[in-house]
N, C-alpha and C positions, 0 to 999 in steps of 0.2 A: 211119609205124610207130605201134603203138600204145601203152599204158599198160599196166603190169605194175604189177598192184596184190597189197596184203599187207595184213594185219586185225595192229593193233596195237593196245595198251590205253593210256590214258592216264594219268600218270602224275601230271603237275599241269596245274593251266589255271590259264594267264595272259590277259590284257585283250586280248592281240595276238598269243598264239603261245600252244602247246603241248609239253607235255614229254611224249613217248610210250615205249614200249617196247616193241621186240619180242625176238621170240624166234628165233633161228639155229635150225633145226631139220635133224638129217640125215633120208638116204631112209632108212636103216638099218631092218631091223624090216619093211620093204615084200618080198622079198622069202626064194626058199625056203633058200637057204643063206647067210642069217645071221648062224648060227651058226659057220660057220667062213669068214668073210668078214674080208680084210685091212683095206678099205676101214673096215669098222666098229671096228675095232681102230686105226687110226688115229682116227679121229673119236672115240673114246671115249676119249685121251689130253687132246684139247681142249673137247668138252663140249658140249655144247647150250646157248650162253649166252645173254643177251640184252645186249642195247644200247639205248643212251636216248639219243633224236633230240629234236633241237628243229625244230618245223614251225607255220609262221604258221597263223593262224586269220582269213584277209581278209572271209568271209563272216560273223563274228562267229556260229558257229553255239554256241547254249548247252552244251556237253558238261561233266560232270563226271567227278573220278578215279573210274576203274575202268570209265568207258566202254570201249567196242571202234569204234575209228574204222578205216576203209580210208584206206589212203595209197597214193600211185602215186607210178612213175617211168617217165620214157620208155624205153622199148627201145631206143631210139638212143644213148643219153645210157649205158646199161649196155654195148652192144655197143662203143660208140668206149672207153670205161672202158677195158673186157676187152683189146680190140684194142693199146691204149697200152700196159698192165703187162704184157700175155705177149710182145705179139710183138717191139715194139721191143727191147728187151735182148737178146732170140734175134739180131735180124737184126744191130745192132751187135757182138755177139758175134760172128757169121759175118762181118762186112765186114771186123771188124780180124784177123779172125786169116786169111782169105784175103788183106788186101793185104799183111800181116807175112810168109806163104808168097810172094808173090810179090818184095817186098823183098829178104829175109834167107834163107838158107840154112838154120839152125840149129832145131831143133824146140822147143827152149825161149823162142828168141823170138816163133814161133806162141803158144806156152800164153801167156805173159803179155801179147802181144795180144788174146789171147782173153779173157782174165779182165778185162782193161784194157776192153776192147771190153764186156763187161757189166755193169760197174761205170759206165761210161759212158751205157749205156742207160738202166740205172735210174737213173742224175742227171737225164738228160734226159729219163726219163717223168716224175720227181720235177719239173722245173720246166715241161711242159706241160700236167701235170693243176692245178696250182697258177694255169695260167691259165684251163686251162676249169673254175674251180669260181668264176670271176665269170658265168658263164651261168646265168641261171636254171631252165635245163632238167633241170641235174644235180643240182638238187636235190629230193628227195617233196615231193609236196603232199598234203594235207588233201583228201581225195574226198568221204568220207559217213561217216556217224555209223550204226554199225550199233543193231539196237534188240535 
């Protein structure tokens, strides 16, 4: 898989690492109806913000604030991400509340299997992502210093 890179601005430079910032940007505005677009109406309640990453600088490349540096992340490391916070929750959500049907009779012991069963999942994507963030693939690197 490849490298999925984004153009971010720097913010400070340190001796061994960087403080960058980028920018969340929606598609909003790409397309013909816009203007009466739900999607954009959600996104305009949260904002176009940005955020500020700290990311080594191993090649000691000279940059100063307000450069525009690319940084990358692996697509693997985004896709297994994606894959952990949606799906596990959904499937523990489905496994508790089918084995609480098959158990119990009653329809309210499903619903709070169910809810149990996804409060579960997000515990348990909460302490798998926490181990894969000792890999150093999930986190950007430093690519190039745009001019």
């Amino acid at each position: 898989m490849g490298v999925l890179e984004e153009v971010a601005q720097v913010s400070e430079v340190h001796p061994d690492h960087l403080v960058i910032e980028t920018r969340r940007l929606s598609a909003c505005h790409s397309c013909q109806s816009h203007d009466n677009c739900g999607q954009r109406k959600l996104a305009g309640l949260f904002g176009n913000g940005s955020a500020f990453l700290t990311i080594g600088n191993p090649k000691g490349l000279l940059i100063k604030p307000g450069q525009s540096v690319v940084i990358g992340l692996h697509e693997g490391a985004i896709l297994k991400s994606s894959l952990l916070l949606y799906l596990m929750p959904i499937l523990t959500l489905i496994g508790a509340s089918l084995l609480a049907s098959w158990l119990f009779d009653t329809e309210l012991s499903v619903i709070l299997a169910g809810v149990t069963g996804l409060a579960g999942g997000f515990w348990l994507a909460k302490i798998i992502s926490a181990k894969l963030l000792s890999n150093p693939s999930y986190y950007p690197v430093l690519l190039r210093v745009n001019n």
